[in-house]
C-alpha positions in Angstrom: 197.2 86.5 113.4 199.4 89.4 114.1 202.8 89.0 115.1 202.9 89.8 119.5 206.3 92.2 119.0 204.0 93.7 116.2 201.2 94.3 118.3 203.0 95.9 121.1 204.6 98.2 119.0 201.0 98.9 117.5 200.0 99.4 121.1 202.9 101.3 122.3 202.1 104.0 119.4 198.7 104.4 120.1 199.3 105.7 123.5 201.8 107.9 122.3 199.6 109.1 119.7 196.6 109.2 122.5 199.1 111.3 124.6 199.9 113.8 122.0 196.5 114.7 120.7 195.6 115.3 124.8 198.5 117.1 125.0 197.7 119.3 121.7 194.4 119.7 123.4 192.1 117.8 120.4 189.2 115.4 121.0 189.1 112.2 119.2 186.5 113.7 117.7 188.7 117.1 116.7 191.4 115.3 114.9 189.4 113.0 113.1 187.6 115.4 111.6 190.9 117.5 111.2 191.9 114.2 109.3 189.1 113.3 107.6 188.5 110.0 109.6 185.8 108.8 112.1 186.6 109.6 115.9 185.9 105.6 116.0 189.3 104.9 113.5 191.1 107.2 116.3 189.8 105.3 119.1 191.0 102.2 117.2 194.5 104.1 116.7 194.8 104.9 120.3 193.8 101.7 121.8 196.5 99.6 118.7 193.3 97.8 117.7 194.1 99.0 114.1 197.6 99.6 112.5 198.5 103.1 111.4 199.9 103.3 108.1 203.2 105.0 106.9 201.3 108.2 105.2 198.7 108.8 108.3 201.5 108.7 110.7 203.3 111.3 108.3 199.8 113.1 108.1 199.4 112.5 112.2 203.3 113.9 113.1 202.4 117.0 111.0 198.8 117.5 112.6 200.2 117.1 116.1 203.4 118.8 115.0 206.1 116.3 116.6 208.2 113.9 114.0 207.1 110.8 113.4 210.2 109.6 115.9 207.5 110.5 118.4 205.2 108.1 118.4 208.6 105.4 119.0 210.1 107.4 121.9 210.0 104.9 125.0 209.4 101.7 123.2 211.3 99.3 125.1 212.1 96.3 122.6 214.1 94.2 125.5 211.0 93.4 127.4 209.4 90.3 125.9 205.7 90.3 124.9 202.6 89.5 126.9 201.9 85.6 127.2 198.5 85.3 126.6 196.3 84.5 129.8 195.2 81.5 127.9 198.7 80.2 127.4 199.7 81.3 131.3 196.3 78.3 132.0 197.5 76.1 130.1 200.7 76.5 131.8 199.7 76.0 134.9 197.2 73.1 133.9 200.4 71.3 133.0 202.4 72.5 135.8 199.7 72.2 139.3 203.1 73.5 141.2 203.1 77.2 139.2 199.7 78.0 140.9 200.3 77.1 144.4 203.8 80.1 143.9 201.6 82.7 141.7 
C-alpha cells in the first residue's frame, strides 16, 4: 500500500506533467510514441495511477523541454493528505454528532 504523502506527490506530478504536454501541444498519444510508451502508460502518468521513474522524468523534462523542477513547482507539502472516504464513515459511525455538522 503506497504511502498517502507518496501518492499525492505522484498525483501532483501527473497533472503537471498532463499540463505541460497540453501546453507543448502533444497528444497522449504524440508523446508516447515520441517516448516509446503506450498512450495508456501516459494516461496512467497523468492521472498518478503509476509512479514515474527517475530516468523517464529525465527523459519527460527533456521531451517537454522544462527541468525536471517542473513537474514539483506548486506542490504544497503543508496540506495534509486526503482521509479516505471510508475512514471519514467510519468516523462518523463512531461519532453520530459529525454528521448532523457536515
Amino acid at each position: 500500500r503506497q504511502n498517502p504523502f507518496a501518492k499525492r506527490v505522484d498525483v501532483h506530478v501527473g497533472e503537471r506533467l498532463r499540463e505541460r504536454r497540453s501546453f507543448m501541444g502533444y497528444t497522449q498519444e504524440s508523446l508516447a510514441q515520441q517516448l516509446r510508451l503506450s498512450h495508456q502508460q501516459v494516461q496512467k502518468y497523468e492521472t498518478g495511477a503509476n509512479r514515474i521513474s527517475a530516468g523517464r522524468l529525465y527523459e519527460l523534462a527533456k521531451t517537454l523541454d522544462v527541468s525536471i523542477q517542473y513537474f514539483f513547482e506548486g506542490f504544497d507539502e503543508s496540506l495534509p493528505a486526503h482521509t479516505p472516504k471510508l475512514s471519514r464513515l467510519s468516523f462518523a459511525t463512531a461519532n453520530p454528532s459529525f454528521l448532523s455538522s457536515n
